[in-house]
N, C-alpha and C positions, 0 to 999 in steps of 0.2 A: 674311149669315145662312145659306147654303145650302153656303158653304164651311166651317162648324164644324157641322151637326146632324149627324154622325156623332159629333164628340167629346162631344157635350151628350148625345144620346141612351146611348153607353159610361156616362157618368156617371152619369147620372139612375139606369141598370138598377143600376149598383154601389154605388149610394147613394155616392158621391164629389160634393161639392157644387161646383157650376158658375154663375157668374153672368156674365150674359151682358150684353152692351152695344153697343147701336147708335147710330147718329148721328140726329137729329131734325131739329138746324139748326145755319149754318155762315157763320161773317160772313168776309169775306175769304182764306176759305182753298177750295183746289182740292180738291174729290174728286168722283175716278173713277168709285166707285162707290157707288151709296147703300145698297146689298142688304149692302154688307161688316160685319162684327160681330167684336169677339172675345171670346173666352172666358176667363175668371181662376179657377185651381184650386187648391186649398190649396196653400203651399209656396211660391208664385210661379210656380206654371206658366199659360204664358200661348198661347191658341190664337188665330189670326186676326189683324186687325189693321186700325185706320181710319188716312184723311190720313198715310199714311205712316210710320203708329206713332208720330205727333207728339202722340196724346191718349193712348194706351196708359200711360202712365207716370203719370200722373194718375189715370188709371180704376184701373190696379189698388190704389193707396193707399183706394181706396172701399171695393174687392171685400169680402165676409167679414163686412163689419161690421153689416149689417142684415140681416135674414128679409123686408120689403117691401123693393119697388123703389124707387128714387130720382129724380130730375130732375135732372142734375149740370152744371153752367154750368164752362167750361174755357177758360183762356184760353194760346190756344200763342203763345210770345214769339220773338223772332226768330232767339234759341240753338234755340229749338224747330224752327222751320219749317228753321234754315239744318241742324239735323243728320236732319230727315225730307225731306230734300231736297224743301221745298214753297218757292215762289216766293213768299210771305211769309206775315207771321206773321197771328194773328186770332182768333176765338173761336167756341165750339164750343156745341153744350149736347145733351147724350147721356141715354139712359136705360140704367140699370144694374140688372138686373133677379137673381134668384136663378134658373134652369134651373125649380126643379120648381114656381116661381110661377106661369109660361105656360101655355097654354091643350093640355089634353092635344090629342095628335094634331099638334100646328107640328110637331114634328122631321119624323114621318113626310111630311107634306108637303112638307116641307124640301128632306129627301132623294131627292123624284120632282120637285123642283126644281118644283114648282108655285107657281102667285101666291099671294101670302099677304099679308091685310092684319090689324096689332095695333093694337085701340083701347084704351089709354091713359087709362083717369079719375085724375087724380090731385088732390090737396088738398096744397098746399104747393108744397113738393116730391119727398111720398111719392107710390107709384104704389097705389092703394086698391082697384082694377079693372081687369082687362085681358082684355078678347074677340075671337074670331077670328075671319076673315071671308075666305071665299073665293068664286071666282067664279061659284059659285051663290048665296050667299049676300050677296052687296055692297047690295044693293038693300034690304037690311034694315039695314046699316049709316049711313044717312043721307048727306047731298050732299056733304060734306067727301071720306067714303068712293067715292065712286059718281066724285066728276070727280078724285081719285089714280087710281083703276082705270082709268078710262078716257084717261088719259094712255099708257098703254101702259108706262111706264117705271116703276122703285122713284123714292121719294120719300117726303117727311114734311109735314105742316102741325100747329103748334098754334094750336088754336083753343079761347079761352078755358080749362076743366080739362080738358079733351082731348088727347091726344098721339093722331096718329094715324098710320099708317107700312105702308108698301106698300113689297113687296118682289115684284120681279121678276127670274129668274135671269137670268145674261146668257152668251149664248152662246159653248162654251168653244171651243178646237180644242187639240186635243195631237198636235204635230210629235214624230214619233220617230224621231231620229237627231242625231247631233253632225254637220249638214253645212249648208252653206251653200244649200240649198234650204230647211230646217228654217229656220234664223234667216230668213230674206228671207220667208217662211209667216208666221212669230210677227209680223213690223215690218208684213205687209200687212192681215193680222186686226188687228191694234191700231188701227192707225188708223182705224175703223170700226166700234170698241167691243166688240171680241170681247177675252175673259179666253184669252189666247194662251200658252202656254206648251212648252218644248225638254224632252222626254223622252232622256235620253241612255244610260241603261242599263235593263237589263231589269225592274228591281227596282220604278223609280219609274215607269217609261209603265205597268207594270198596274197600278199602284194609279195610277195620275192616270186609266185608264180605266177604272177598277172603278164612277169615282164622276160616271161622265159619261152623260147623259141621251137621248132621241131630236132634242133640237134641239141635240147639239154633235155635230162631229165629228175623226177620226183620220186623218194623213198620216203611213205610214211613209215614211221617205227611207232610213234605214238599208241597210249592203251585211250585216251580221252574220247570222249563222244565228240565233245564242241570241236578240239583240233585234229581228232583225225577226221571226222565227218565235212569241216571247213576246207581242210586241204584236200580232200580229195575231190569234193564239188569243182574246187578249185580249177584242179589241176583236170578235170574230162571237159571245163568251157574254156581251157587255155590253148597253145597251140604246140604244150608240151610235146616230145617224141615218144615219153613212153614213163607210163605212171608202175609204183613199185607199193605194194603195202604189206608189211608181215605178219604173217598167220604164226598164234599162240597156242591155241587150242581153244578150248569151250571156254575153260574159267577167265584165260588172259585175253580176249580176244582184242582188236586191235581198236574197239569203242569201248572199252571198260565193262566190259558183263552184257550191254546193250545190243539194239540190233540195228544193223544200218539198213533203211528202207530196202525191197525188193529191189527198187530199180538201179544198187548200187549192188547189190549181194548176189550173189549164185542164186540162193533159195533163203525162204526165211531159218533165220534161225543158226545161216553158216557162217563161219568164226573168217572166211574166204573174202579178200577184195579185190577189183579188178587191176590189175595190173601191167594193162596191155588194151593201147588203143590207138587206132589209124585214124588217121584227121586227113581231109583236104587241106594243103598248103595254103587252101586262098579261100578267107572268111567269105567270100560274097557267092562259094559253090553252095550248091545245095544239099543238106543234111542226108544223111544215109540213113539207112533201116533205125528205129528205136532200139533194137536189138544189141544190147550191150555186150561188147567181149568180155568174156571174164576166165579167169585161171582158178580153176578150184581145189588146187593145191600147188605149193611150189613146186617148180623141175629139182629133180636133185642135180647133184655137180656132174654126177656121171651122165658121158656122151653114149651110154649105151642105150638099145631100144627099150622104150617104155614098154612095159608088160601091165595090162589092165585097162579100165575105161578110157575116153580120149582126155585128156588136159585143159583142154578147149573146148568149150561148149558158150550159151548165148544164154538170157534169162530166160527165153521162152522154152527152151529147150528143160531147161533144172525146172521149171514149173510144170513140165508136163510130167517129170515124176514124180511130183508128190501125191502123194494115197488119195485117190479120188477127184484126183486131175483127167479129165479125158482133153485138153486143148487148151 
């Protein structure tokens, strides 16, 4: 869900009609994620995707054809599961909803990647009703609603005309660079349920970090000027939780020989990037000191006490030592 409300939202404002579709329940078959949804736009344009886009093909012959939501029962065969590369095959049963049906305000939640729960009445297998519920508000939602939330994780139950569905983001990380730190980053967040993915050019790590939250975060590995210096502008106007870049030494440093402006660096000339920044939660607070955080060298793995200068320091601070700085 939280990977398409930017496209839903485009749509909704252009009057382009969007019907969207999630998973409820899933008899033999593997998924990753239960938050996943995708989108079907006139033409056959298709955003997102569940179980490996082994339901997708099915959902979109729905798309278009009704103004209420549906209850759609899918059964994936073992051509299905063997070409969504799923460990076999089984059956599905999804809801397929029209974008401007849902409950105003999901997108916007969506997209501050907030828990969001949709309840679901439906008669048949039309959807007749559907309210939103978030985590002020669950407690109003009834026990179904109340033990999803407090599960911690997305999920769905039906219970009798009820479809009810919790969506929880799941924390992303965006590796930026084509290098074998980056892939070995992506294979260790995965296995521990992070949405991992390899930024390789400058184009796609700032829009993959345009749309990234306070609980994901950014490791440039990159040696390039254009894509580390892009991703990490990036990622200090984004509302990332915490940016990562790695120090080479003099010859490798992490702009290719170059130097990335003062206001990114410790001091001129250091191979160092900032790797650590606090943001207000909420774009409309007002800015804090100029005063960049920055790490002027990595922590090592040991939890013992540092011995030597502090670790943390600000740029004004790294410019009042260089030779003939008095402030």
């Amino acid at each position: 869900m939280y990977g398409v409300a930017l496209t839903v939202l485009a749509c909704l404002r252009s009057g382009t009609r969007a019907d969207v579709a999630w998973l409820v329940e899933a008899e033999g078959l593997t998924v990753a994620d239960w938050s996943d949804a995708v989108v079907f736009t006139p033409g056959g344009g298709r955003i997102g995707g569940m179980a490996g886009g082994a339901l997708d093909g099915q959902l979109a012959d729905q798309a278009g054809r009704r103004d209420a939501g549906r209850l759609i029962d899918i059964e994936v065969s073992e051509i299905d599961a063997l070409i969504a590369r799923l460990p076999s095959s089984g059956s599905a049963r999804c809801l397929l909803v029209p974008a401007e049906r849902l409950p105003e305000g999901l997108w916007d939640l969506a997209i501050a990647r907030e828990p969001i729960c949709l309840v679901c009445t439906v008669q048949g297998d039309e959807v007749v009703d559907i309210s939103l519920h978030t985590t002020g508000t669950v407690v109003d939602g009834g026990e179904t609603v109340e033990r999803l939330f407090a599960a911690g994780k997305s999920g769905s139950a039906v219970t009798g005309d009820q479809v009810v569905s919790v969506f929880r983001a799941v924390p992303q990380l965006v590796a930026v660079g084509d290098t074998d730190v980056a892939a070995a980053l992506v294979e260790l967040a995965s296995r521990i349920g992070w949405n991992a993915r390899v930024a390789a050019d400058s184009g796609s790590a700032t829009g993959m970090i345009a749309m990234l939250s306070g609980q994901d975060k950014v490791v440039v590995t990159a040696h390039e000027l254009e894509l580390a210096g892009a991703a990490l502008m990036a990622a200090l106007e984004s509302d990332v939780g915490r940016n990562g870049c790695r120090r080479t030494g003099p010859t490798g440093s992490p702009t290719g020989g170059s130097r990335i402006s003062p206001e990114y660096m410790g001091r001129p000339g250091s191979t160092s990037a900032p790797i650590h920044r606090e943001r207000s939660r909420s774009r409309s607070s007002p800015r804090r000191s100029q005063k960049t955080p920055v790490i002027t060298s990595f922590p090592t793995p040991s939890r013992g006490v540092h011995e030597g200068p502090p670790l943390h320091s600000t740029v004004d601070d790294r410019r009042r030592e260089l030779p003939g700085r008095t402030g």
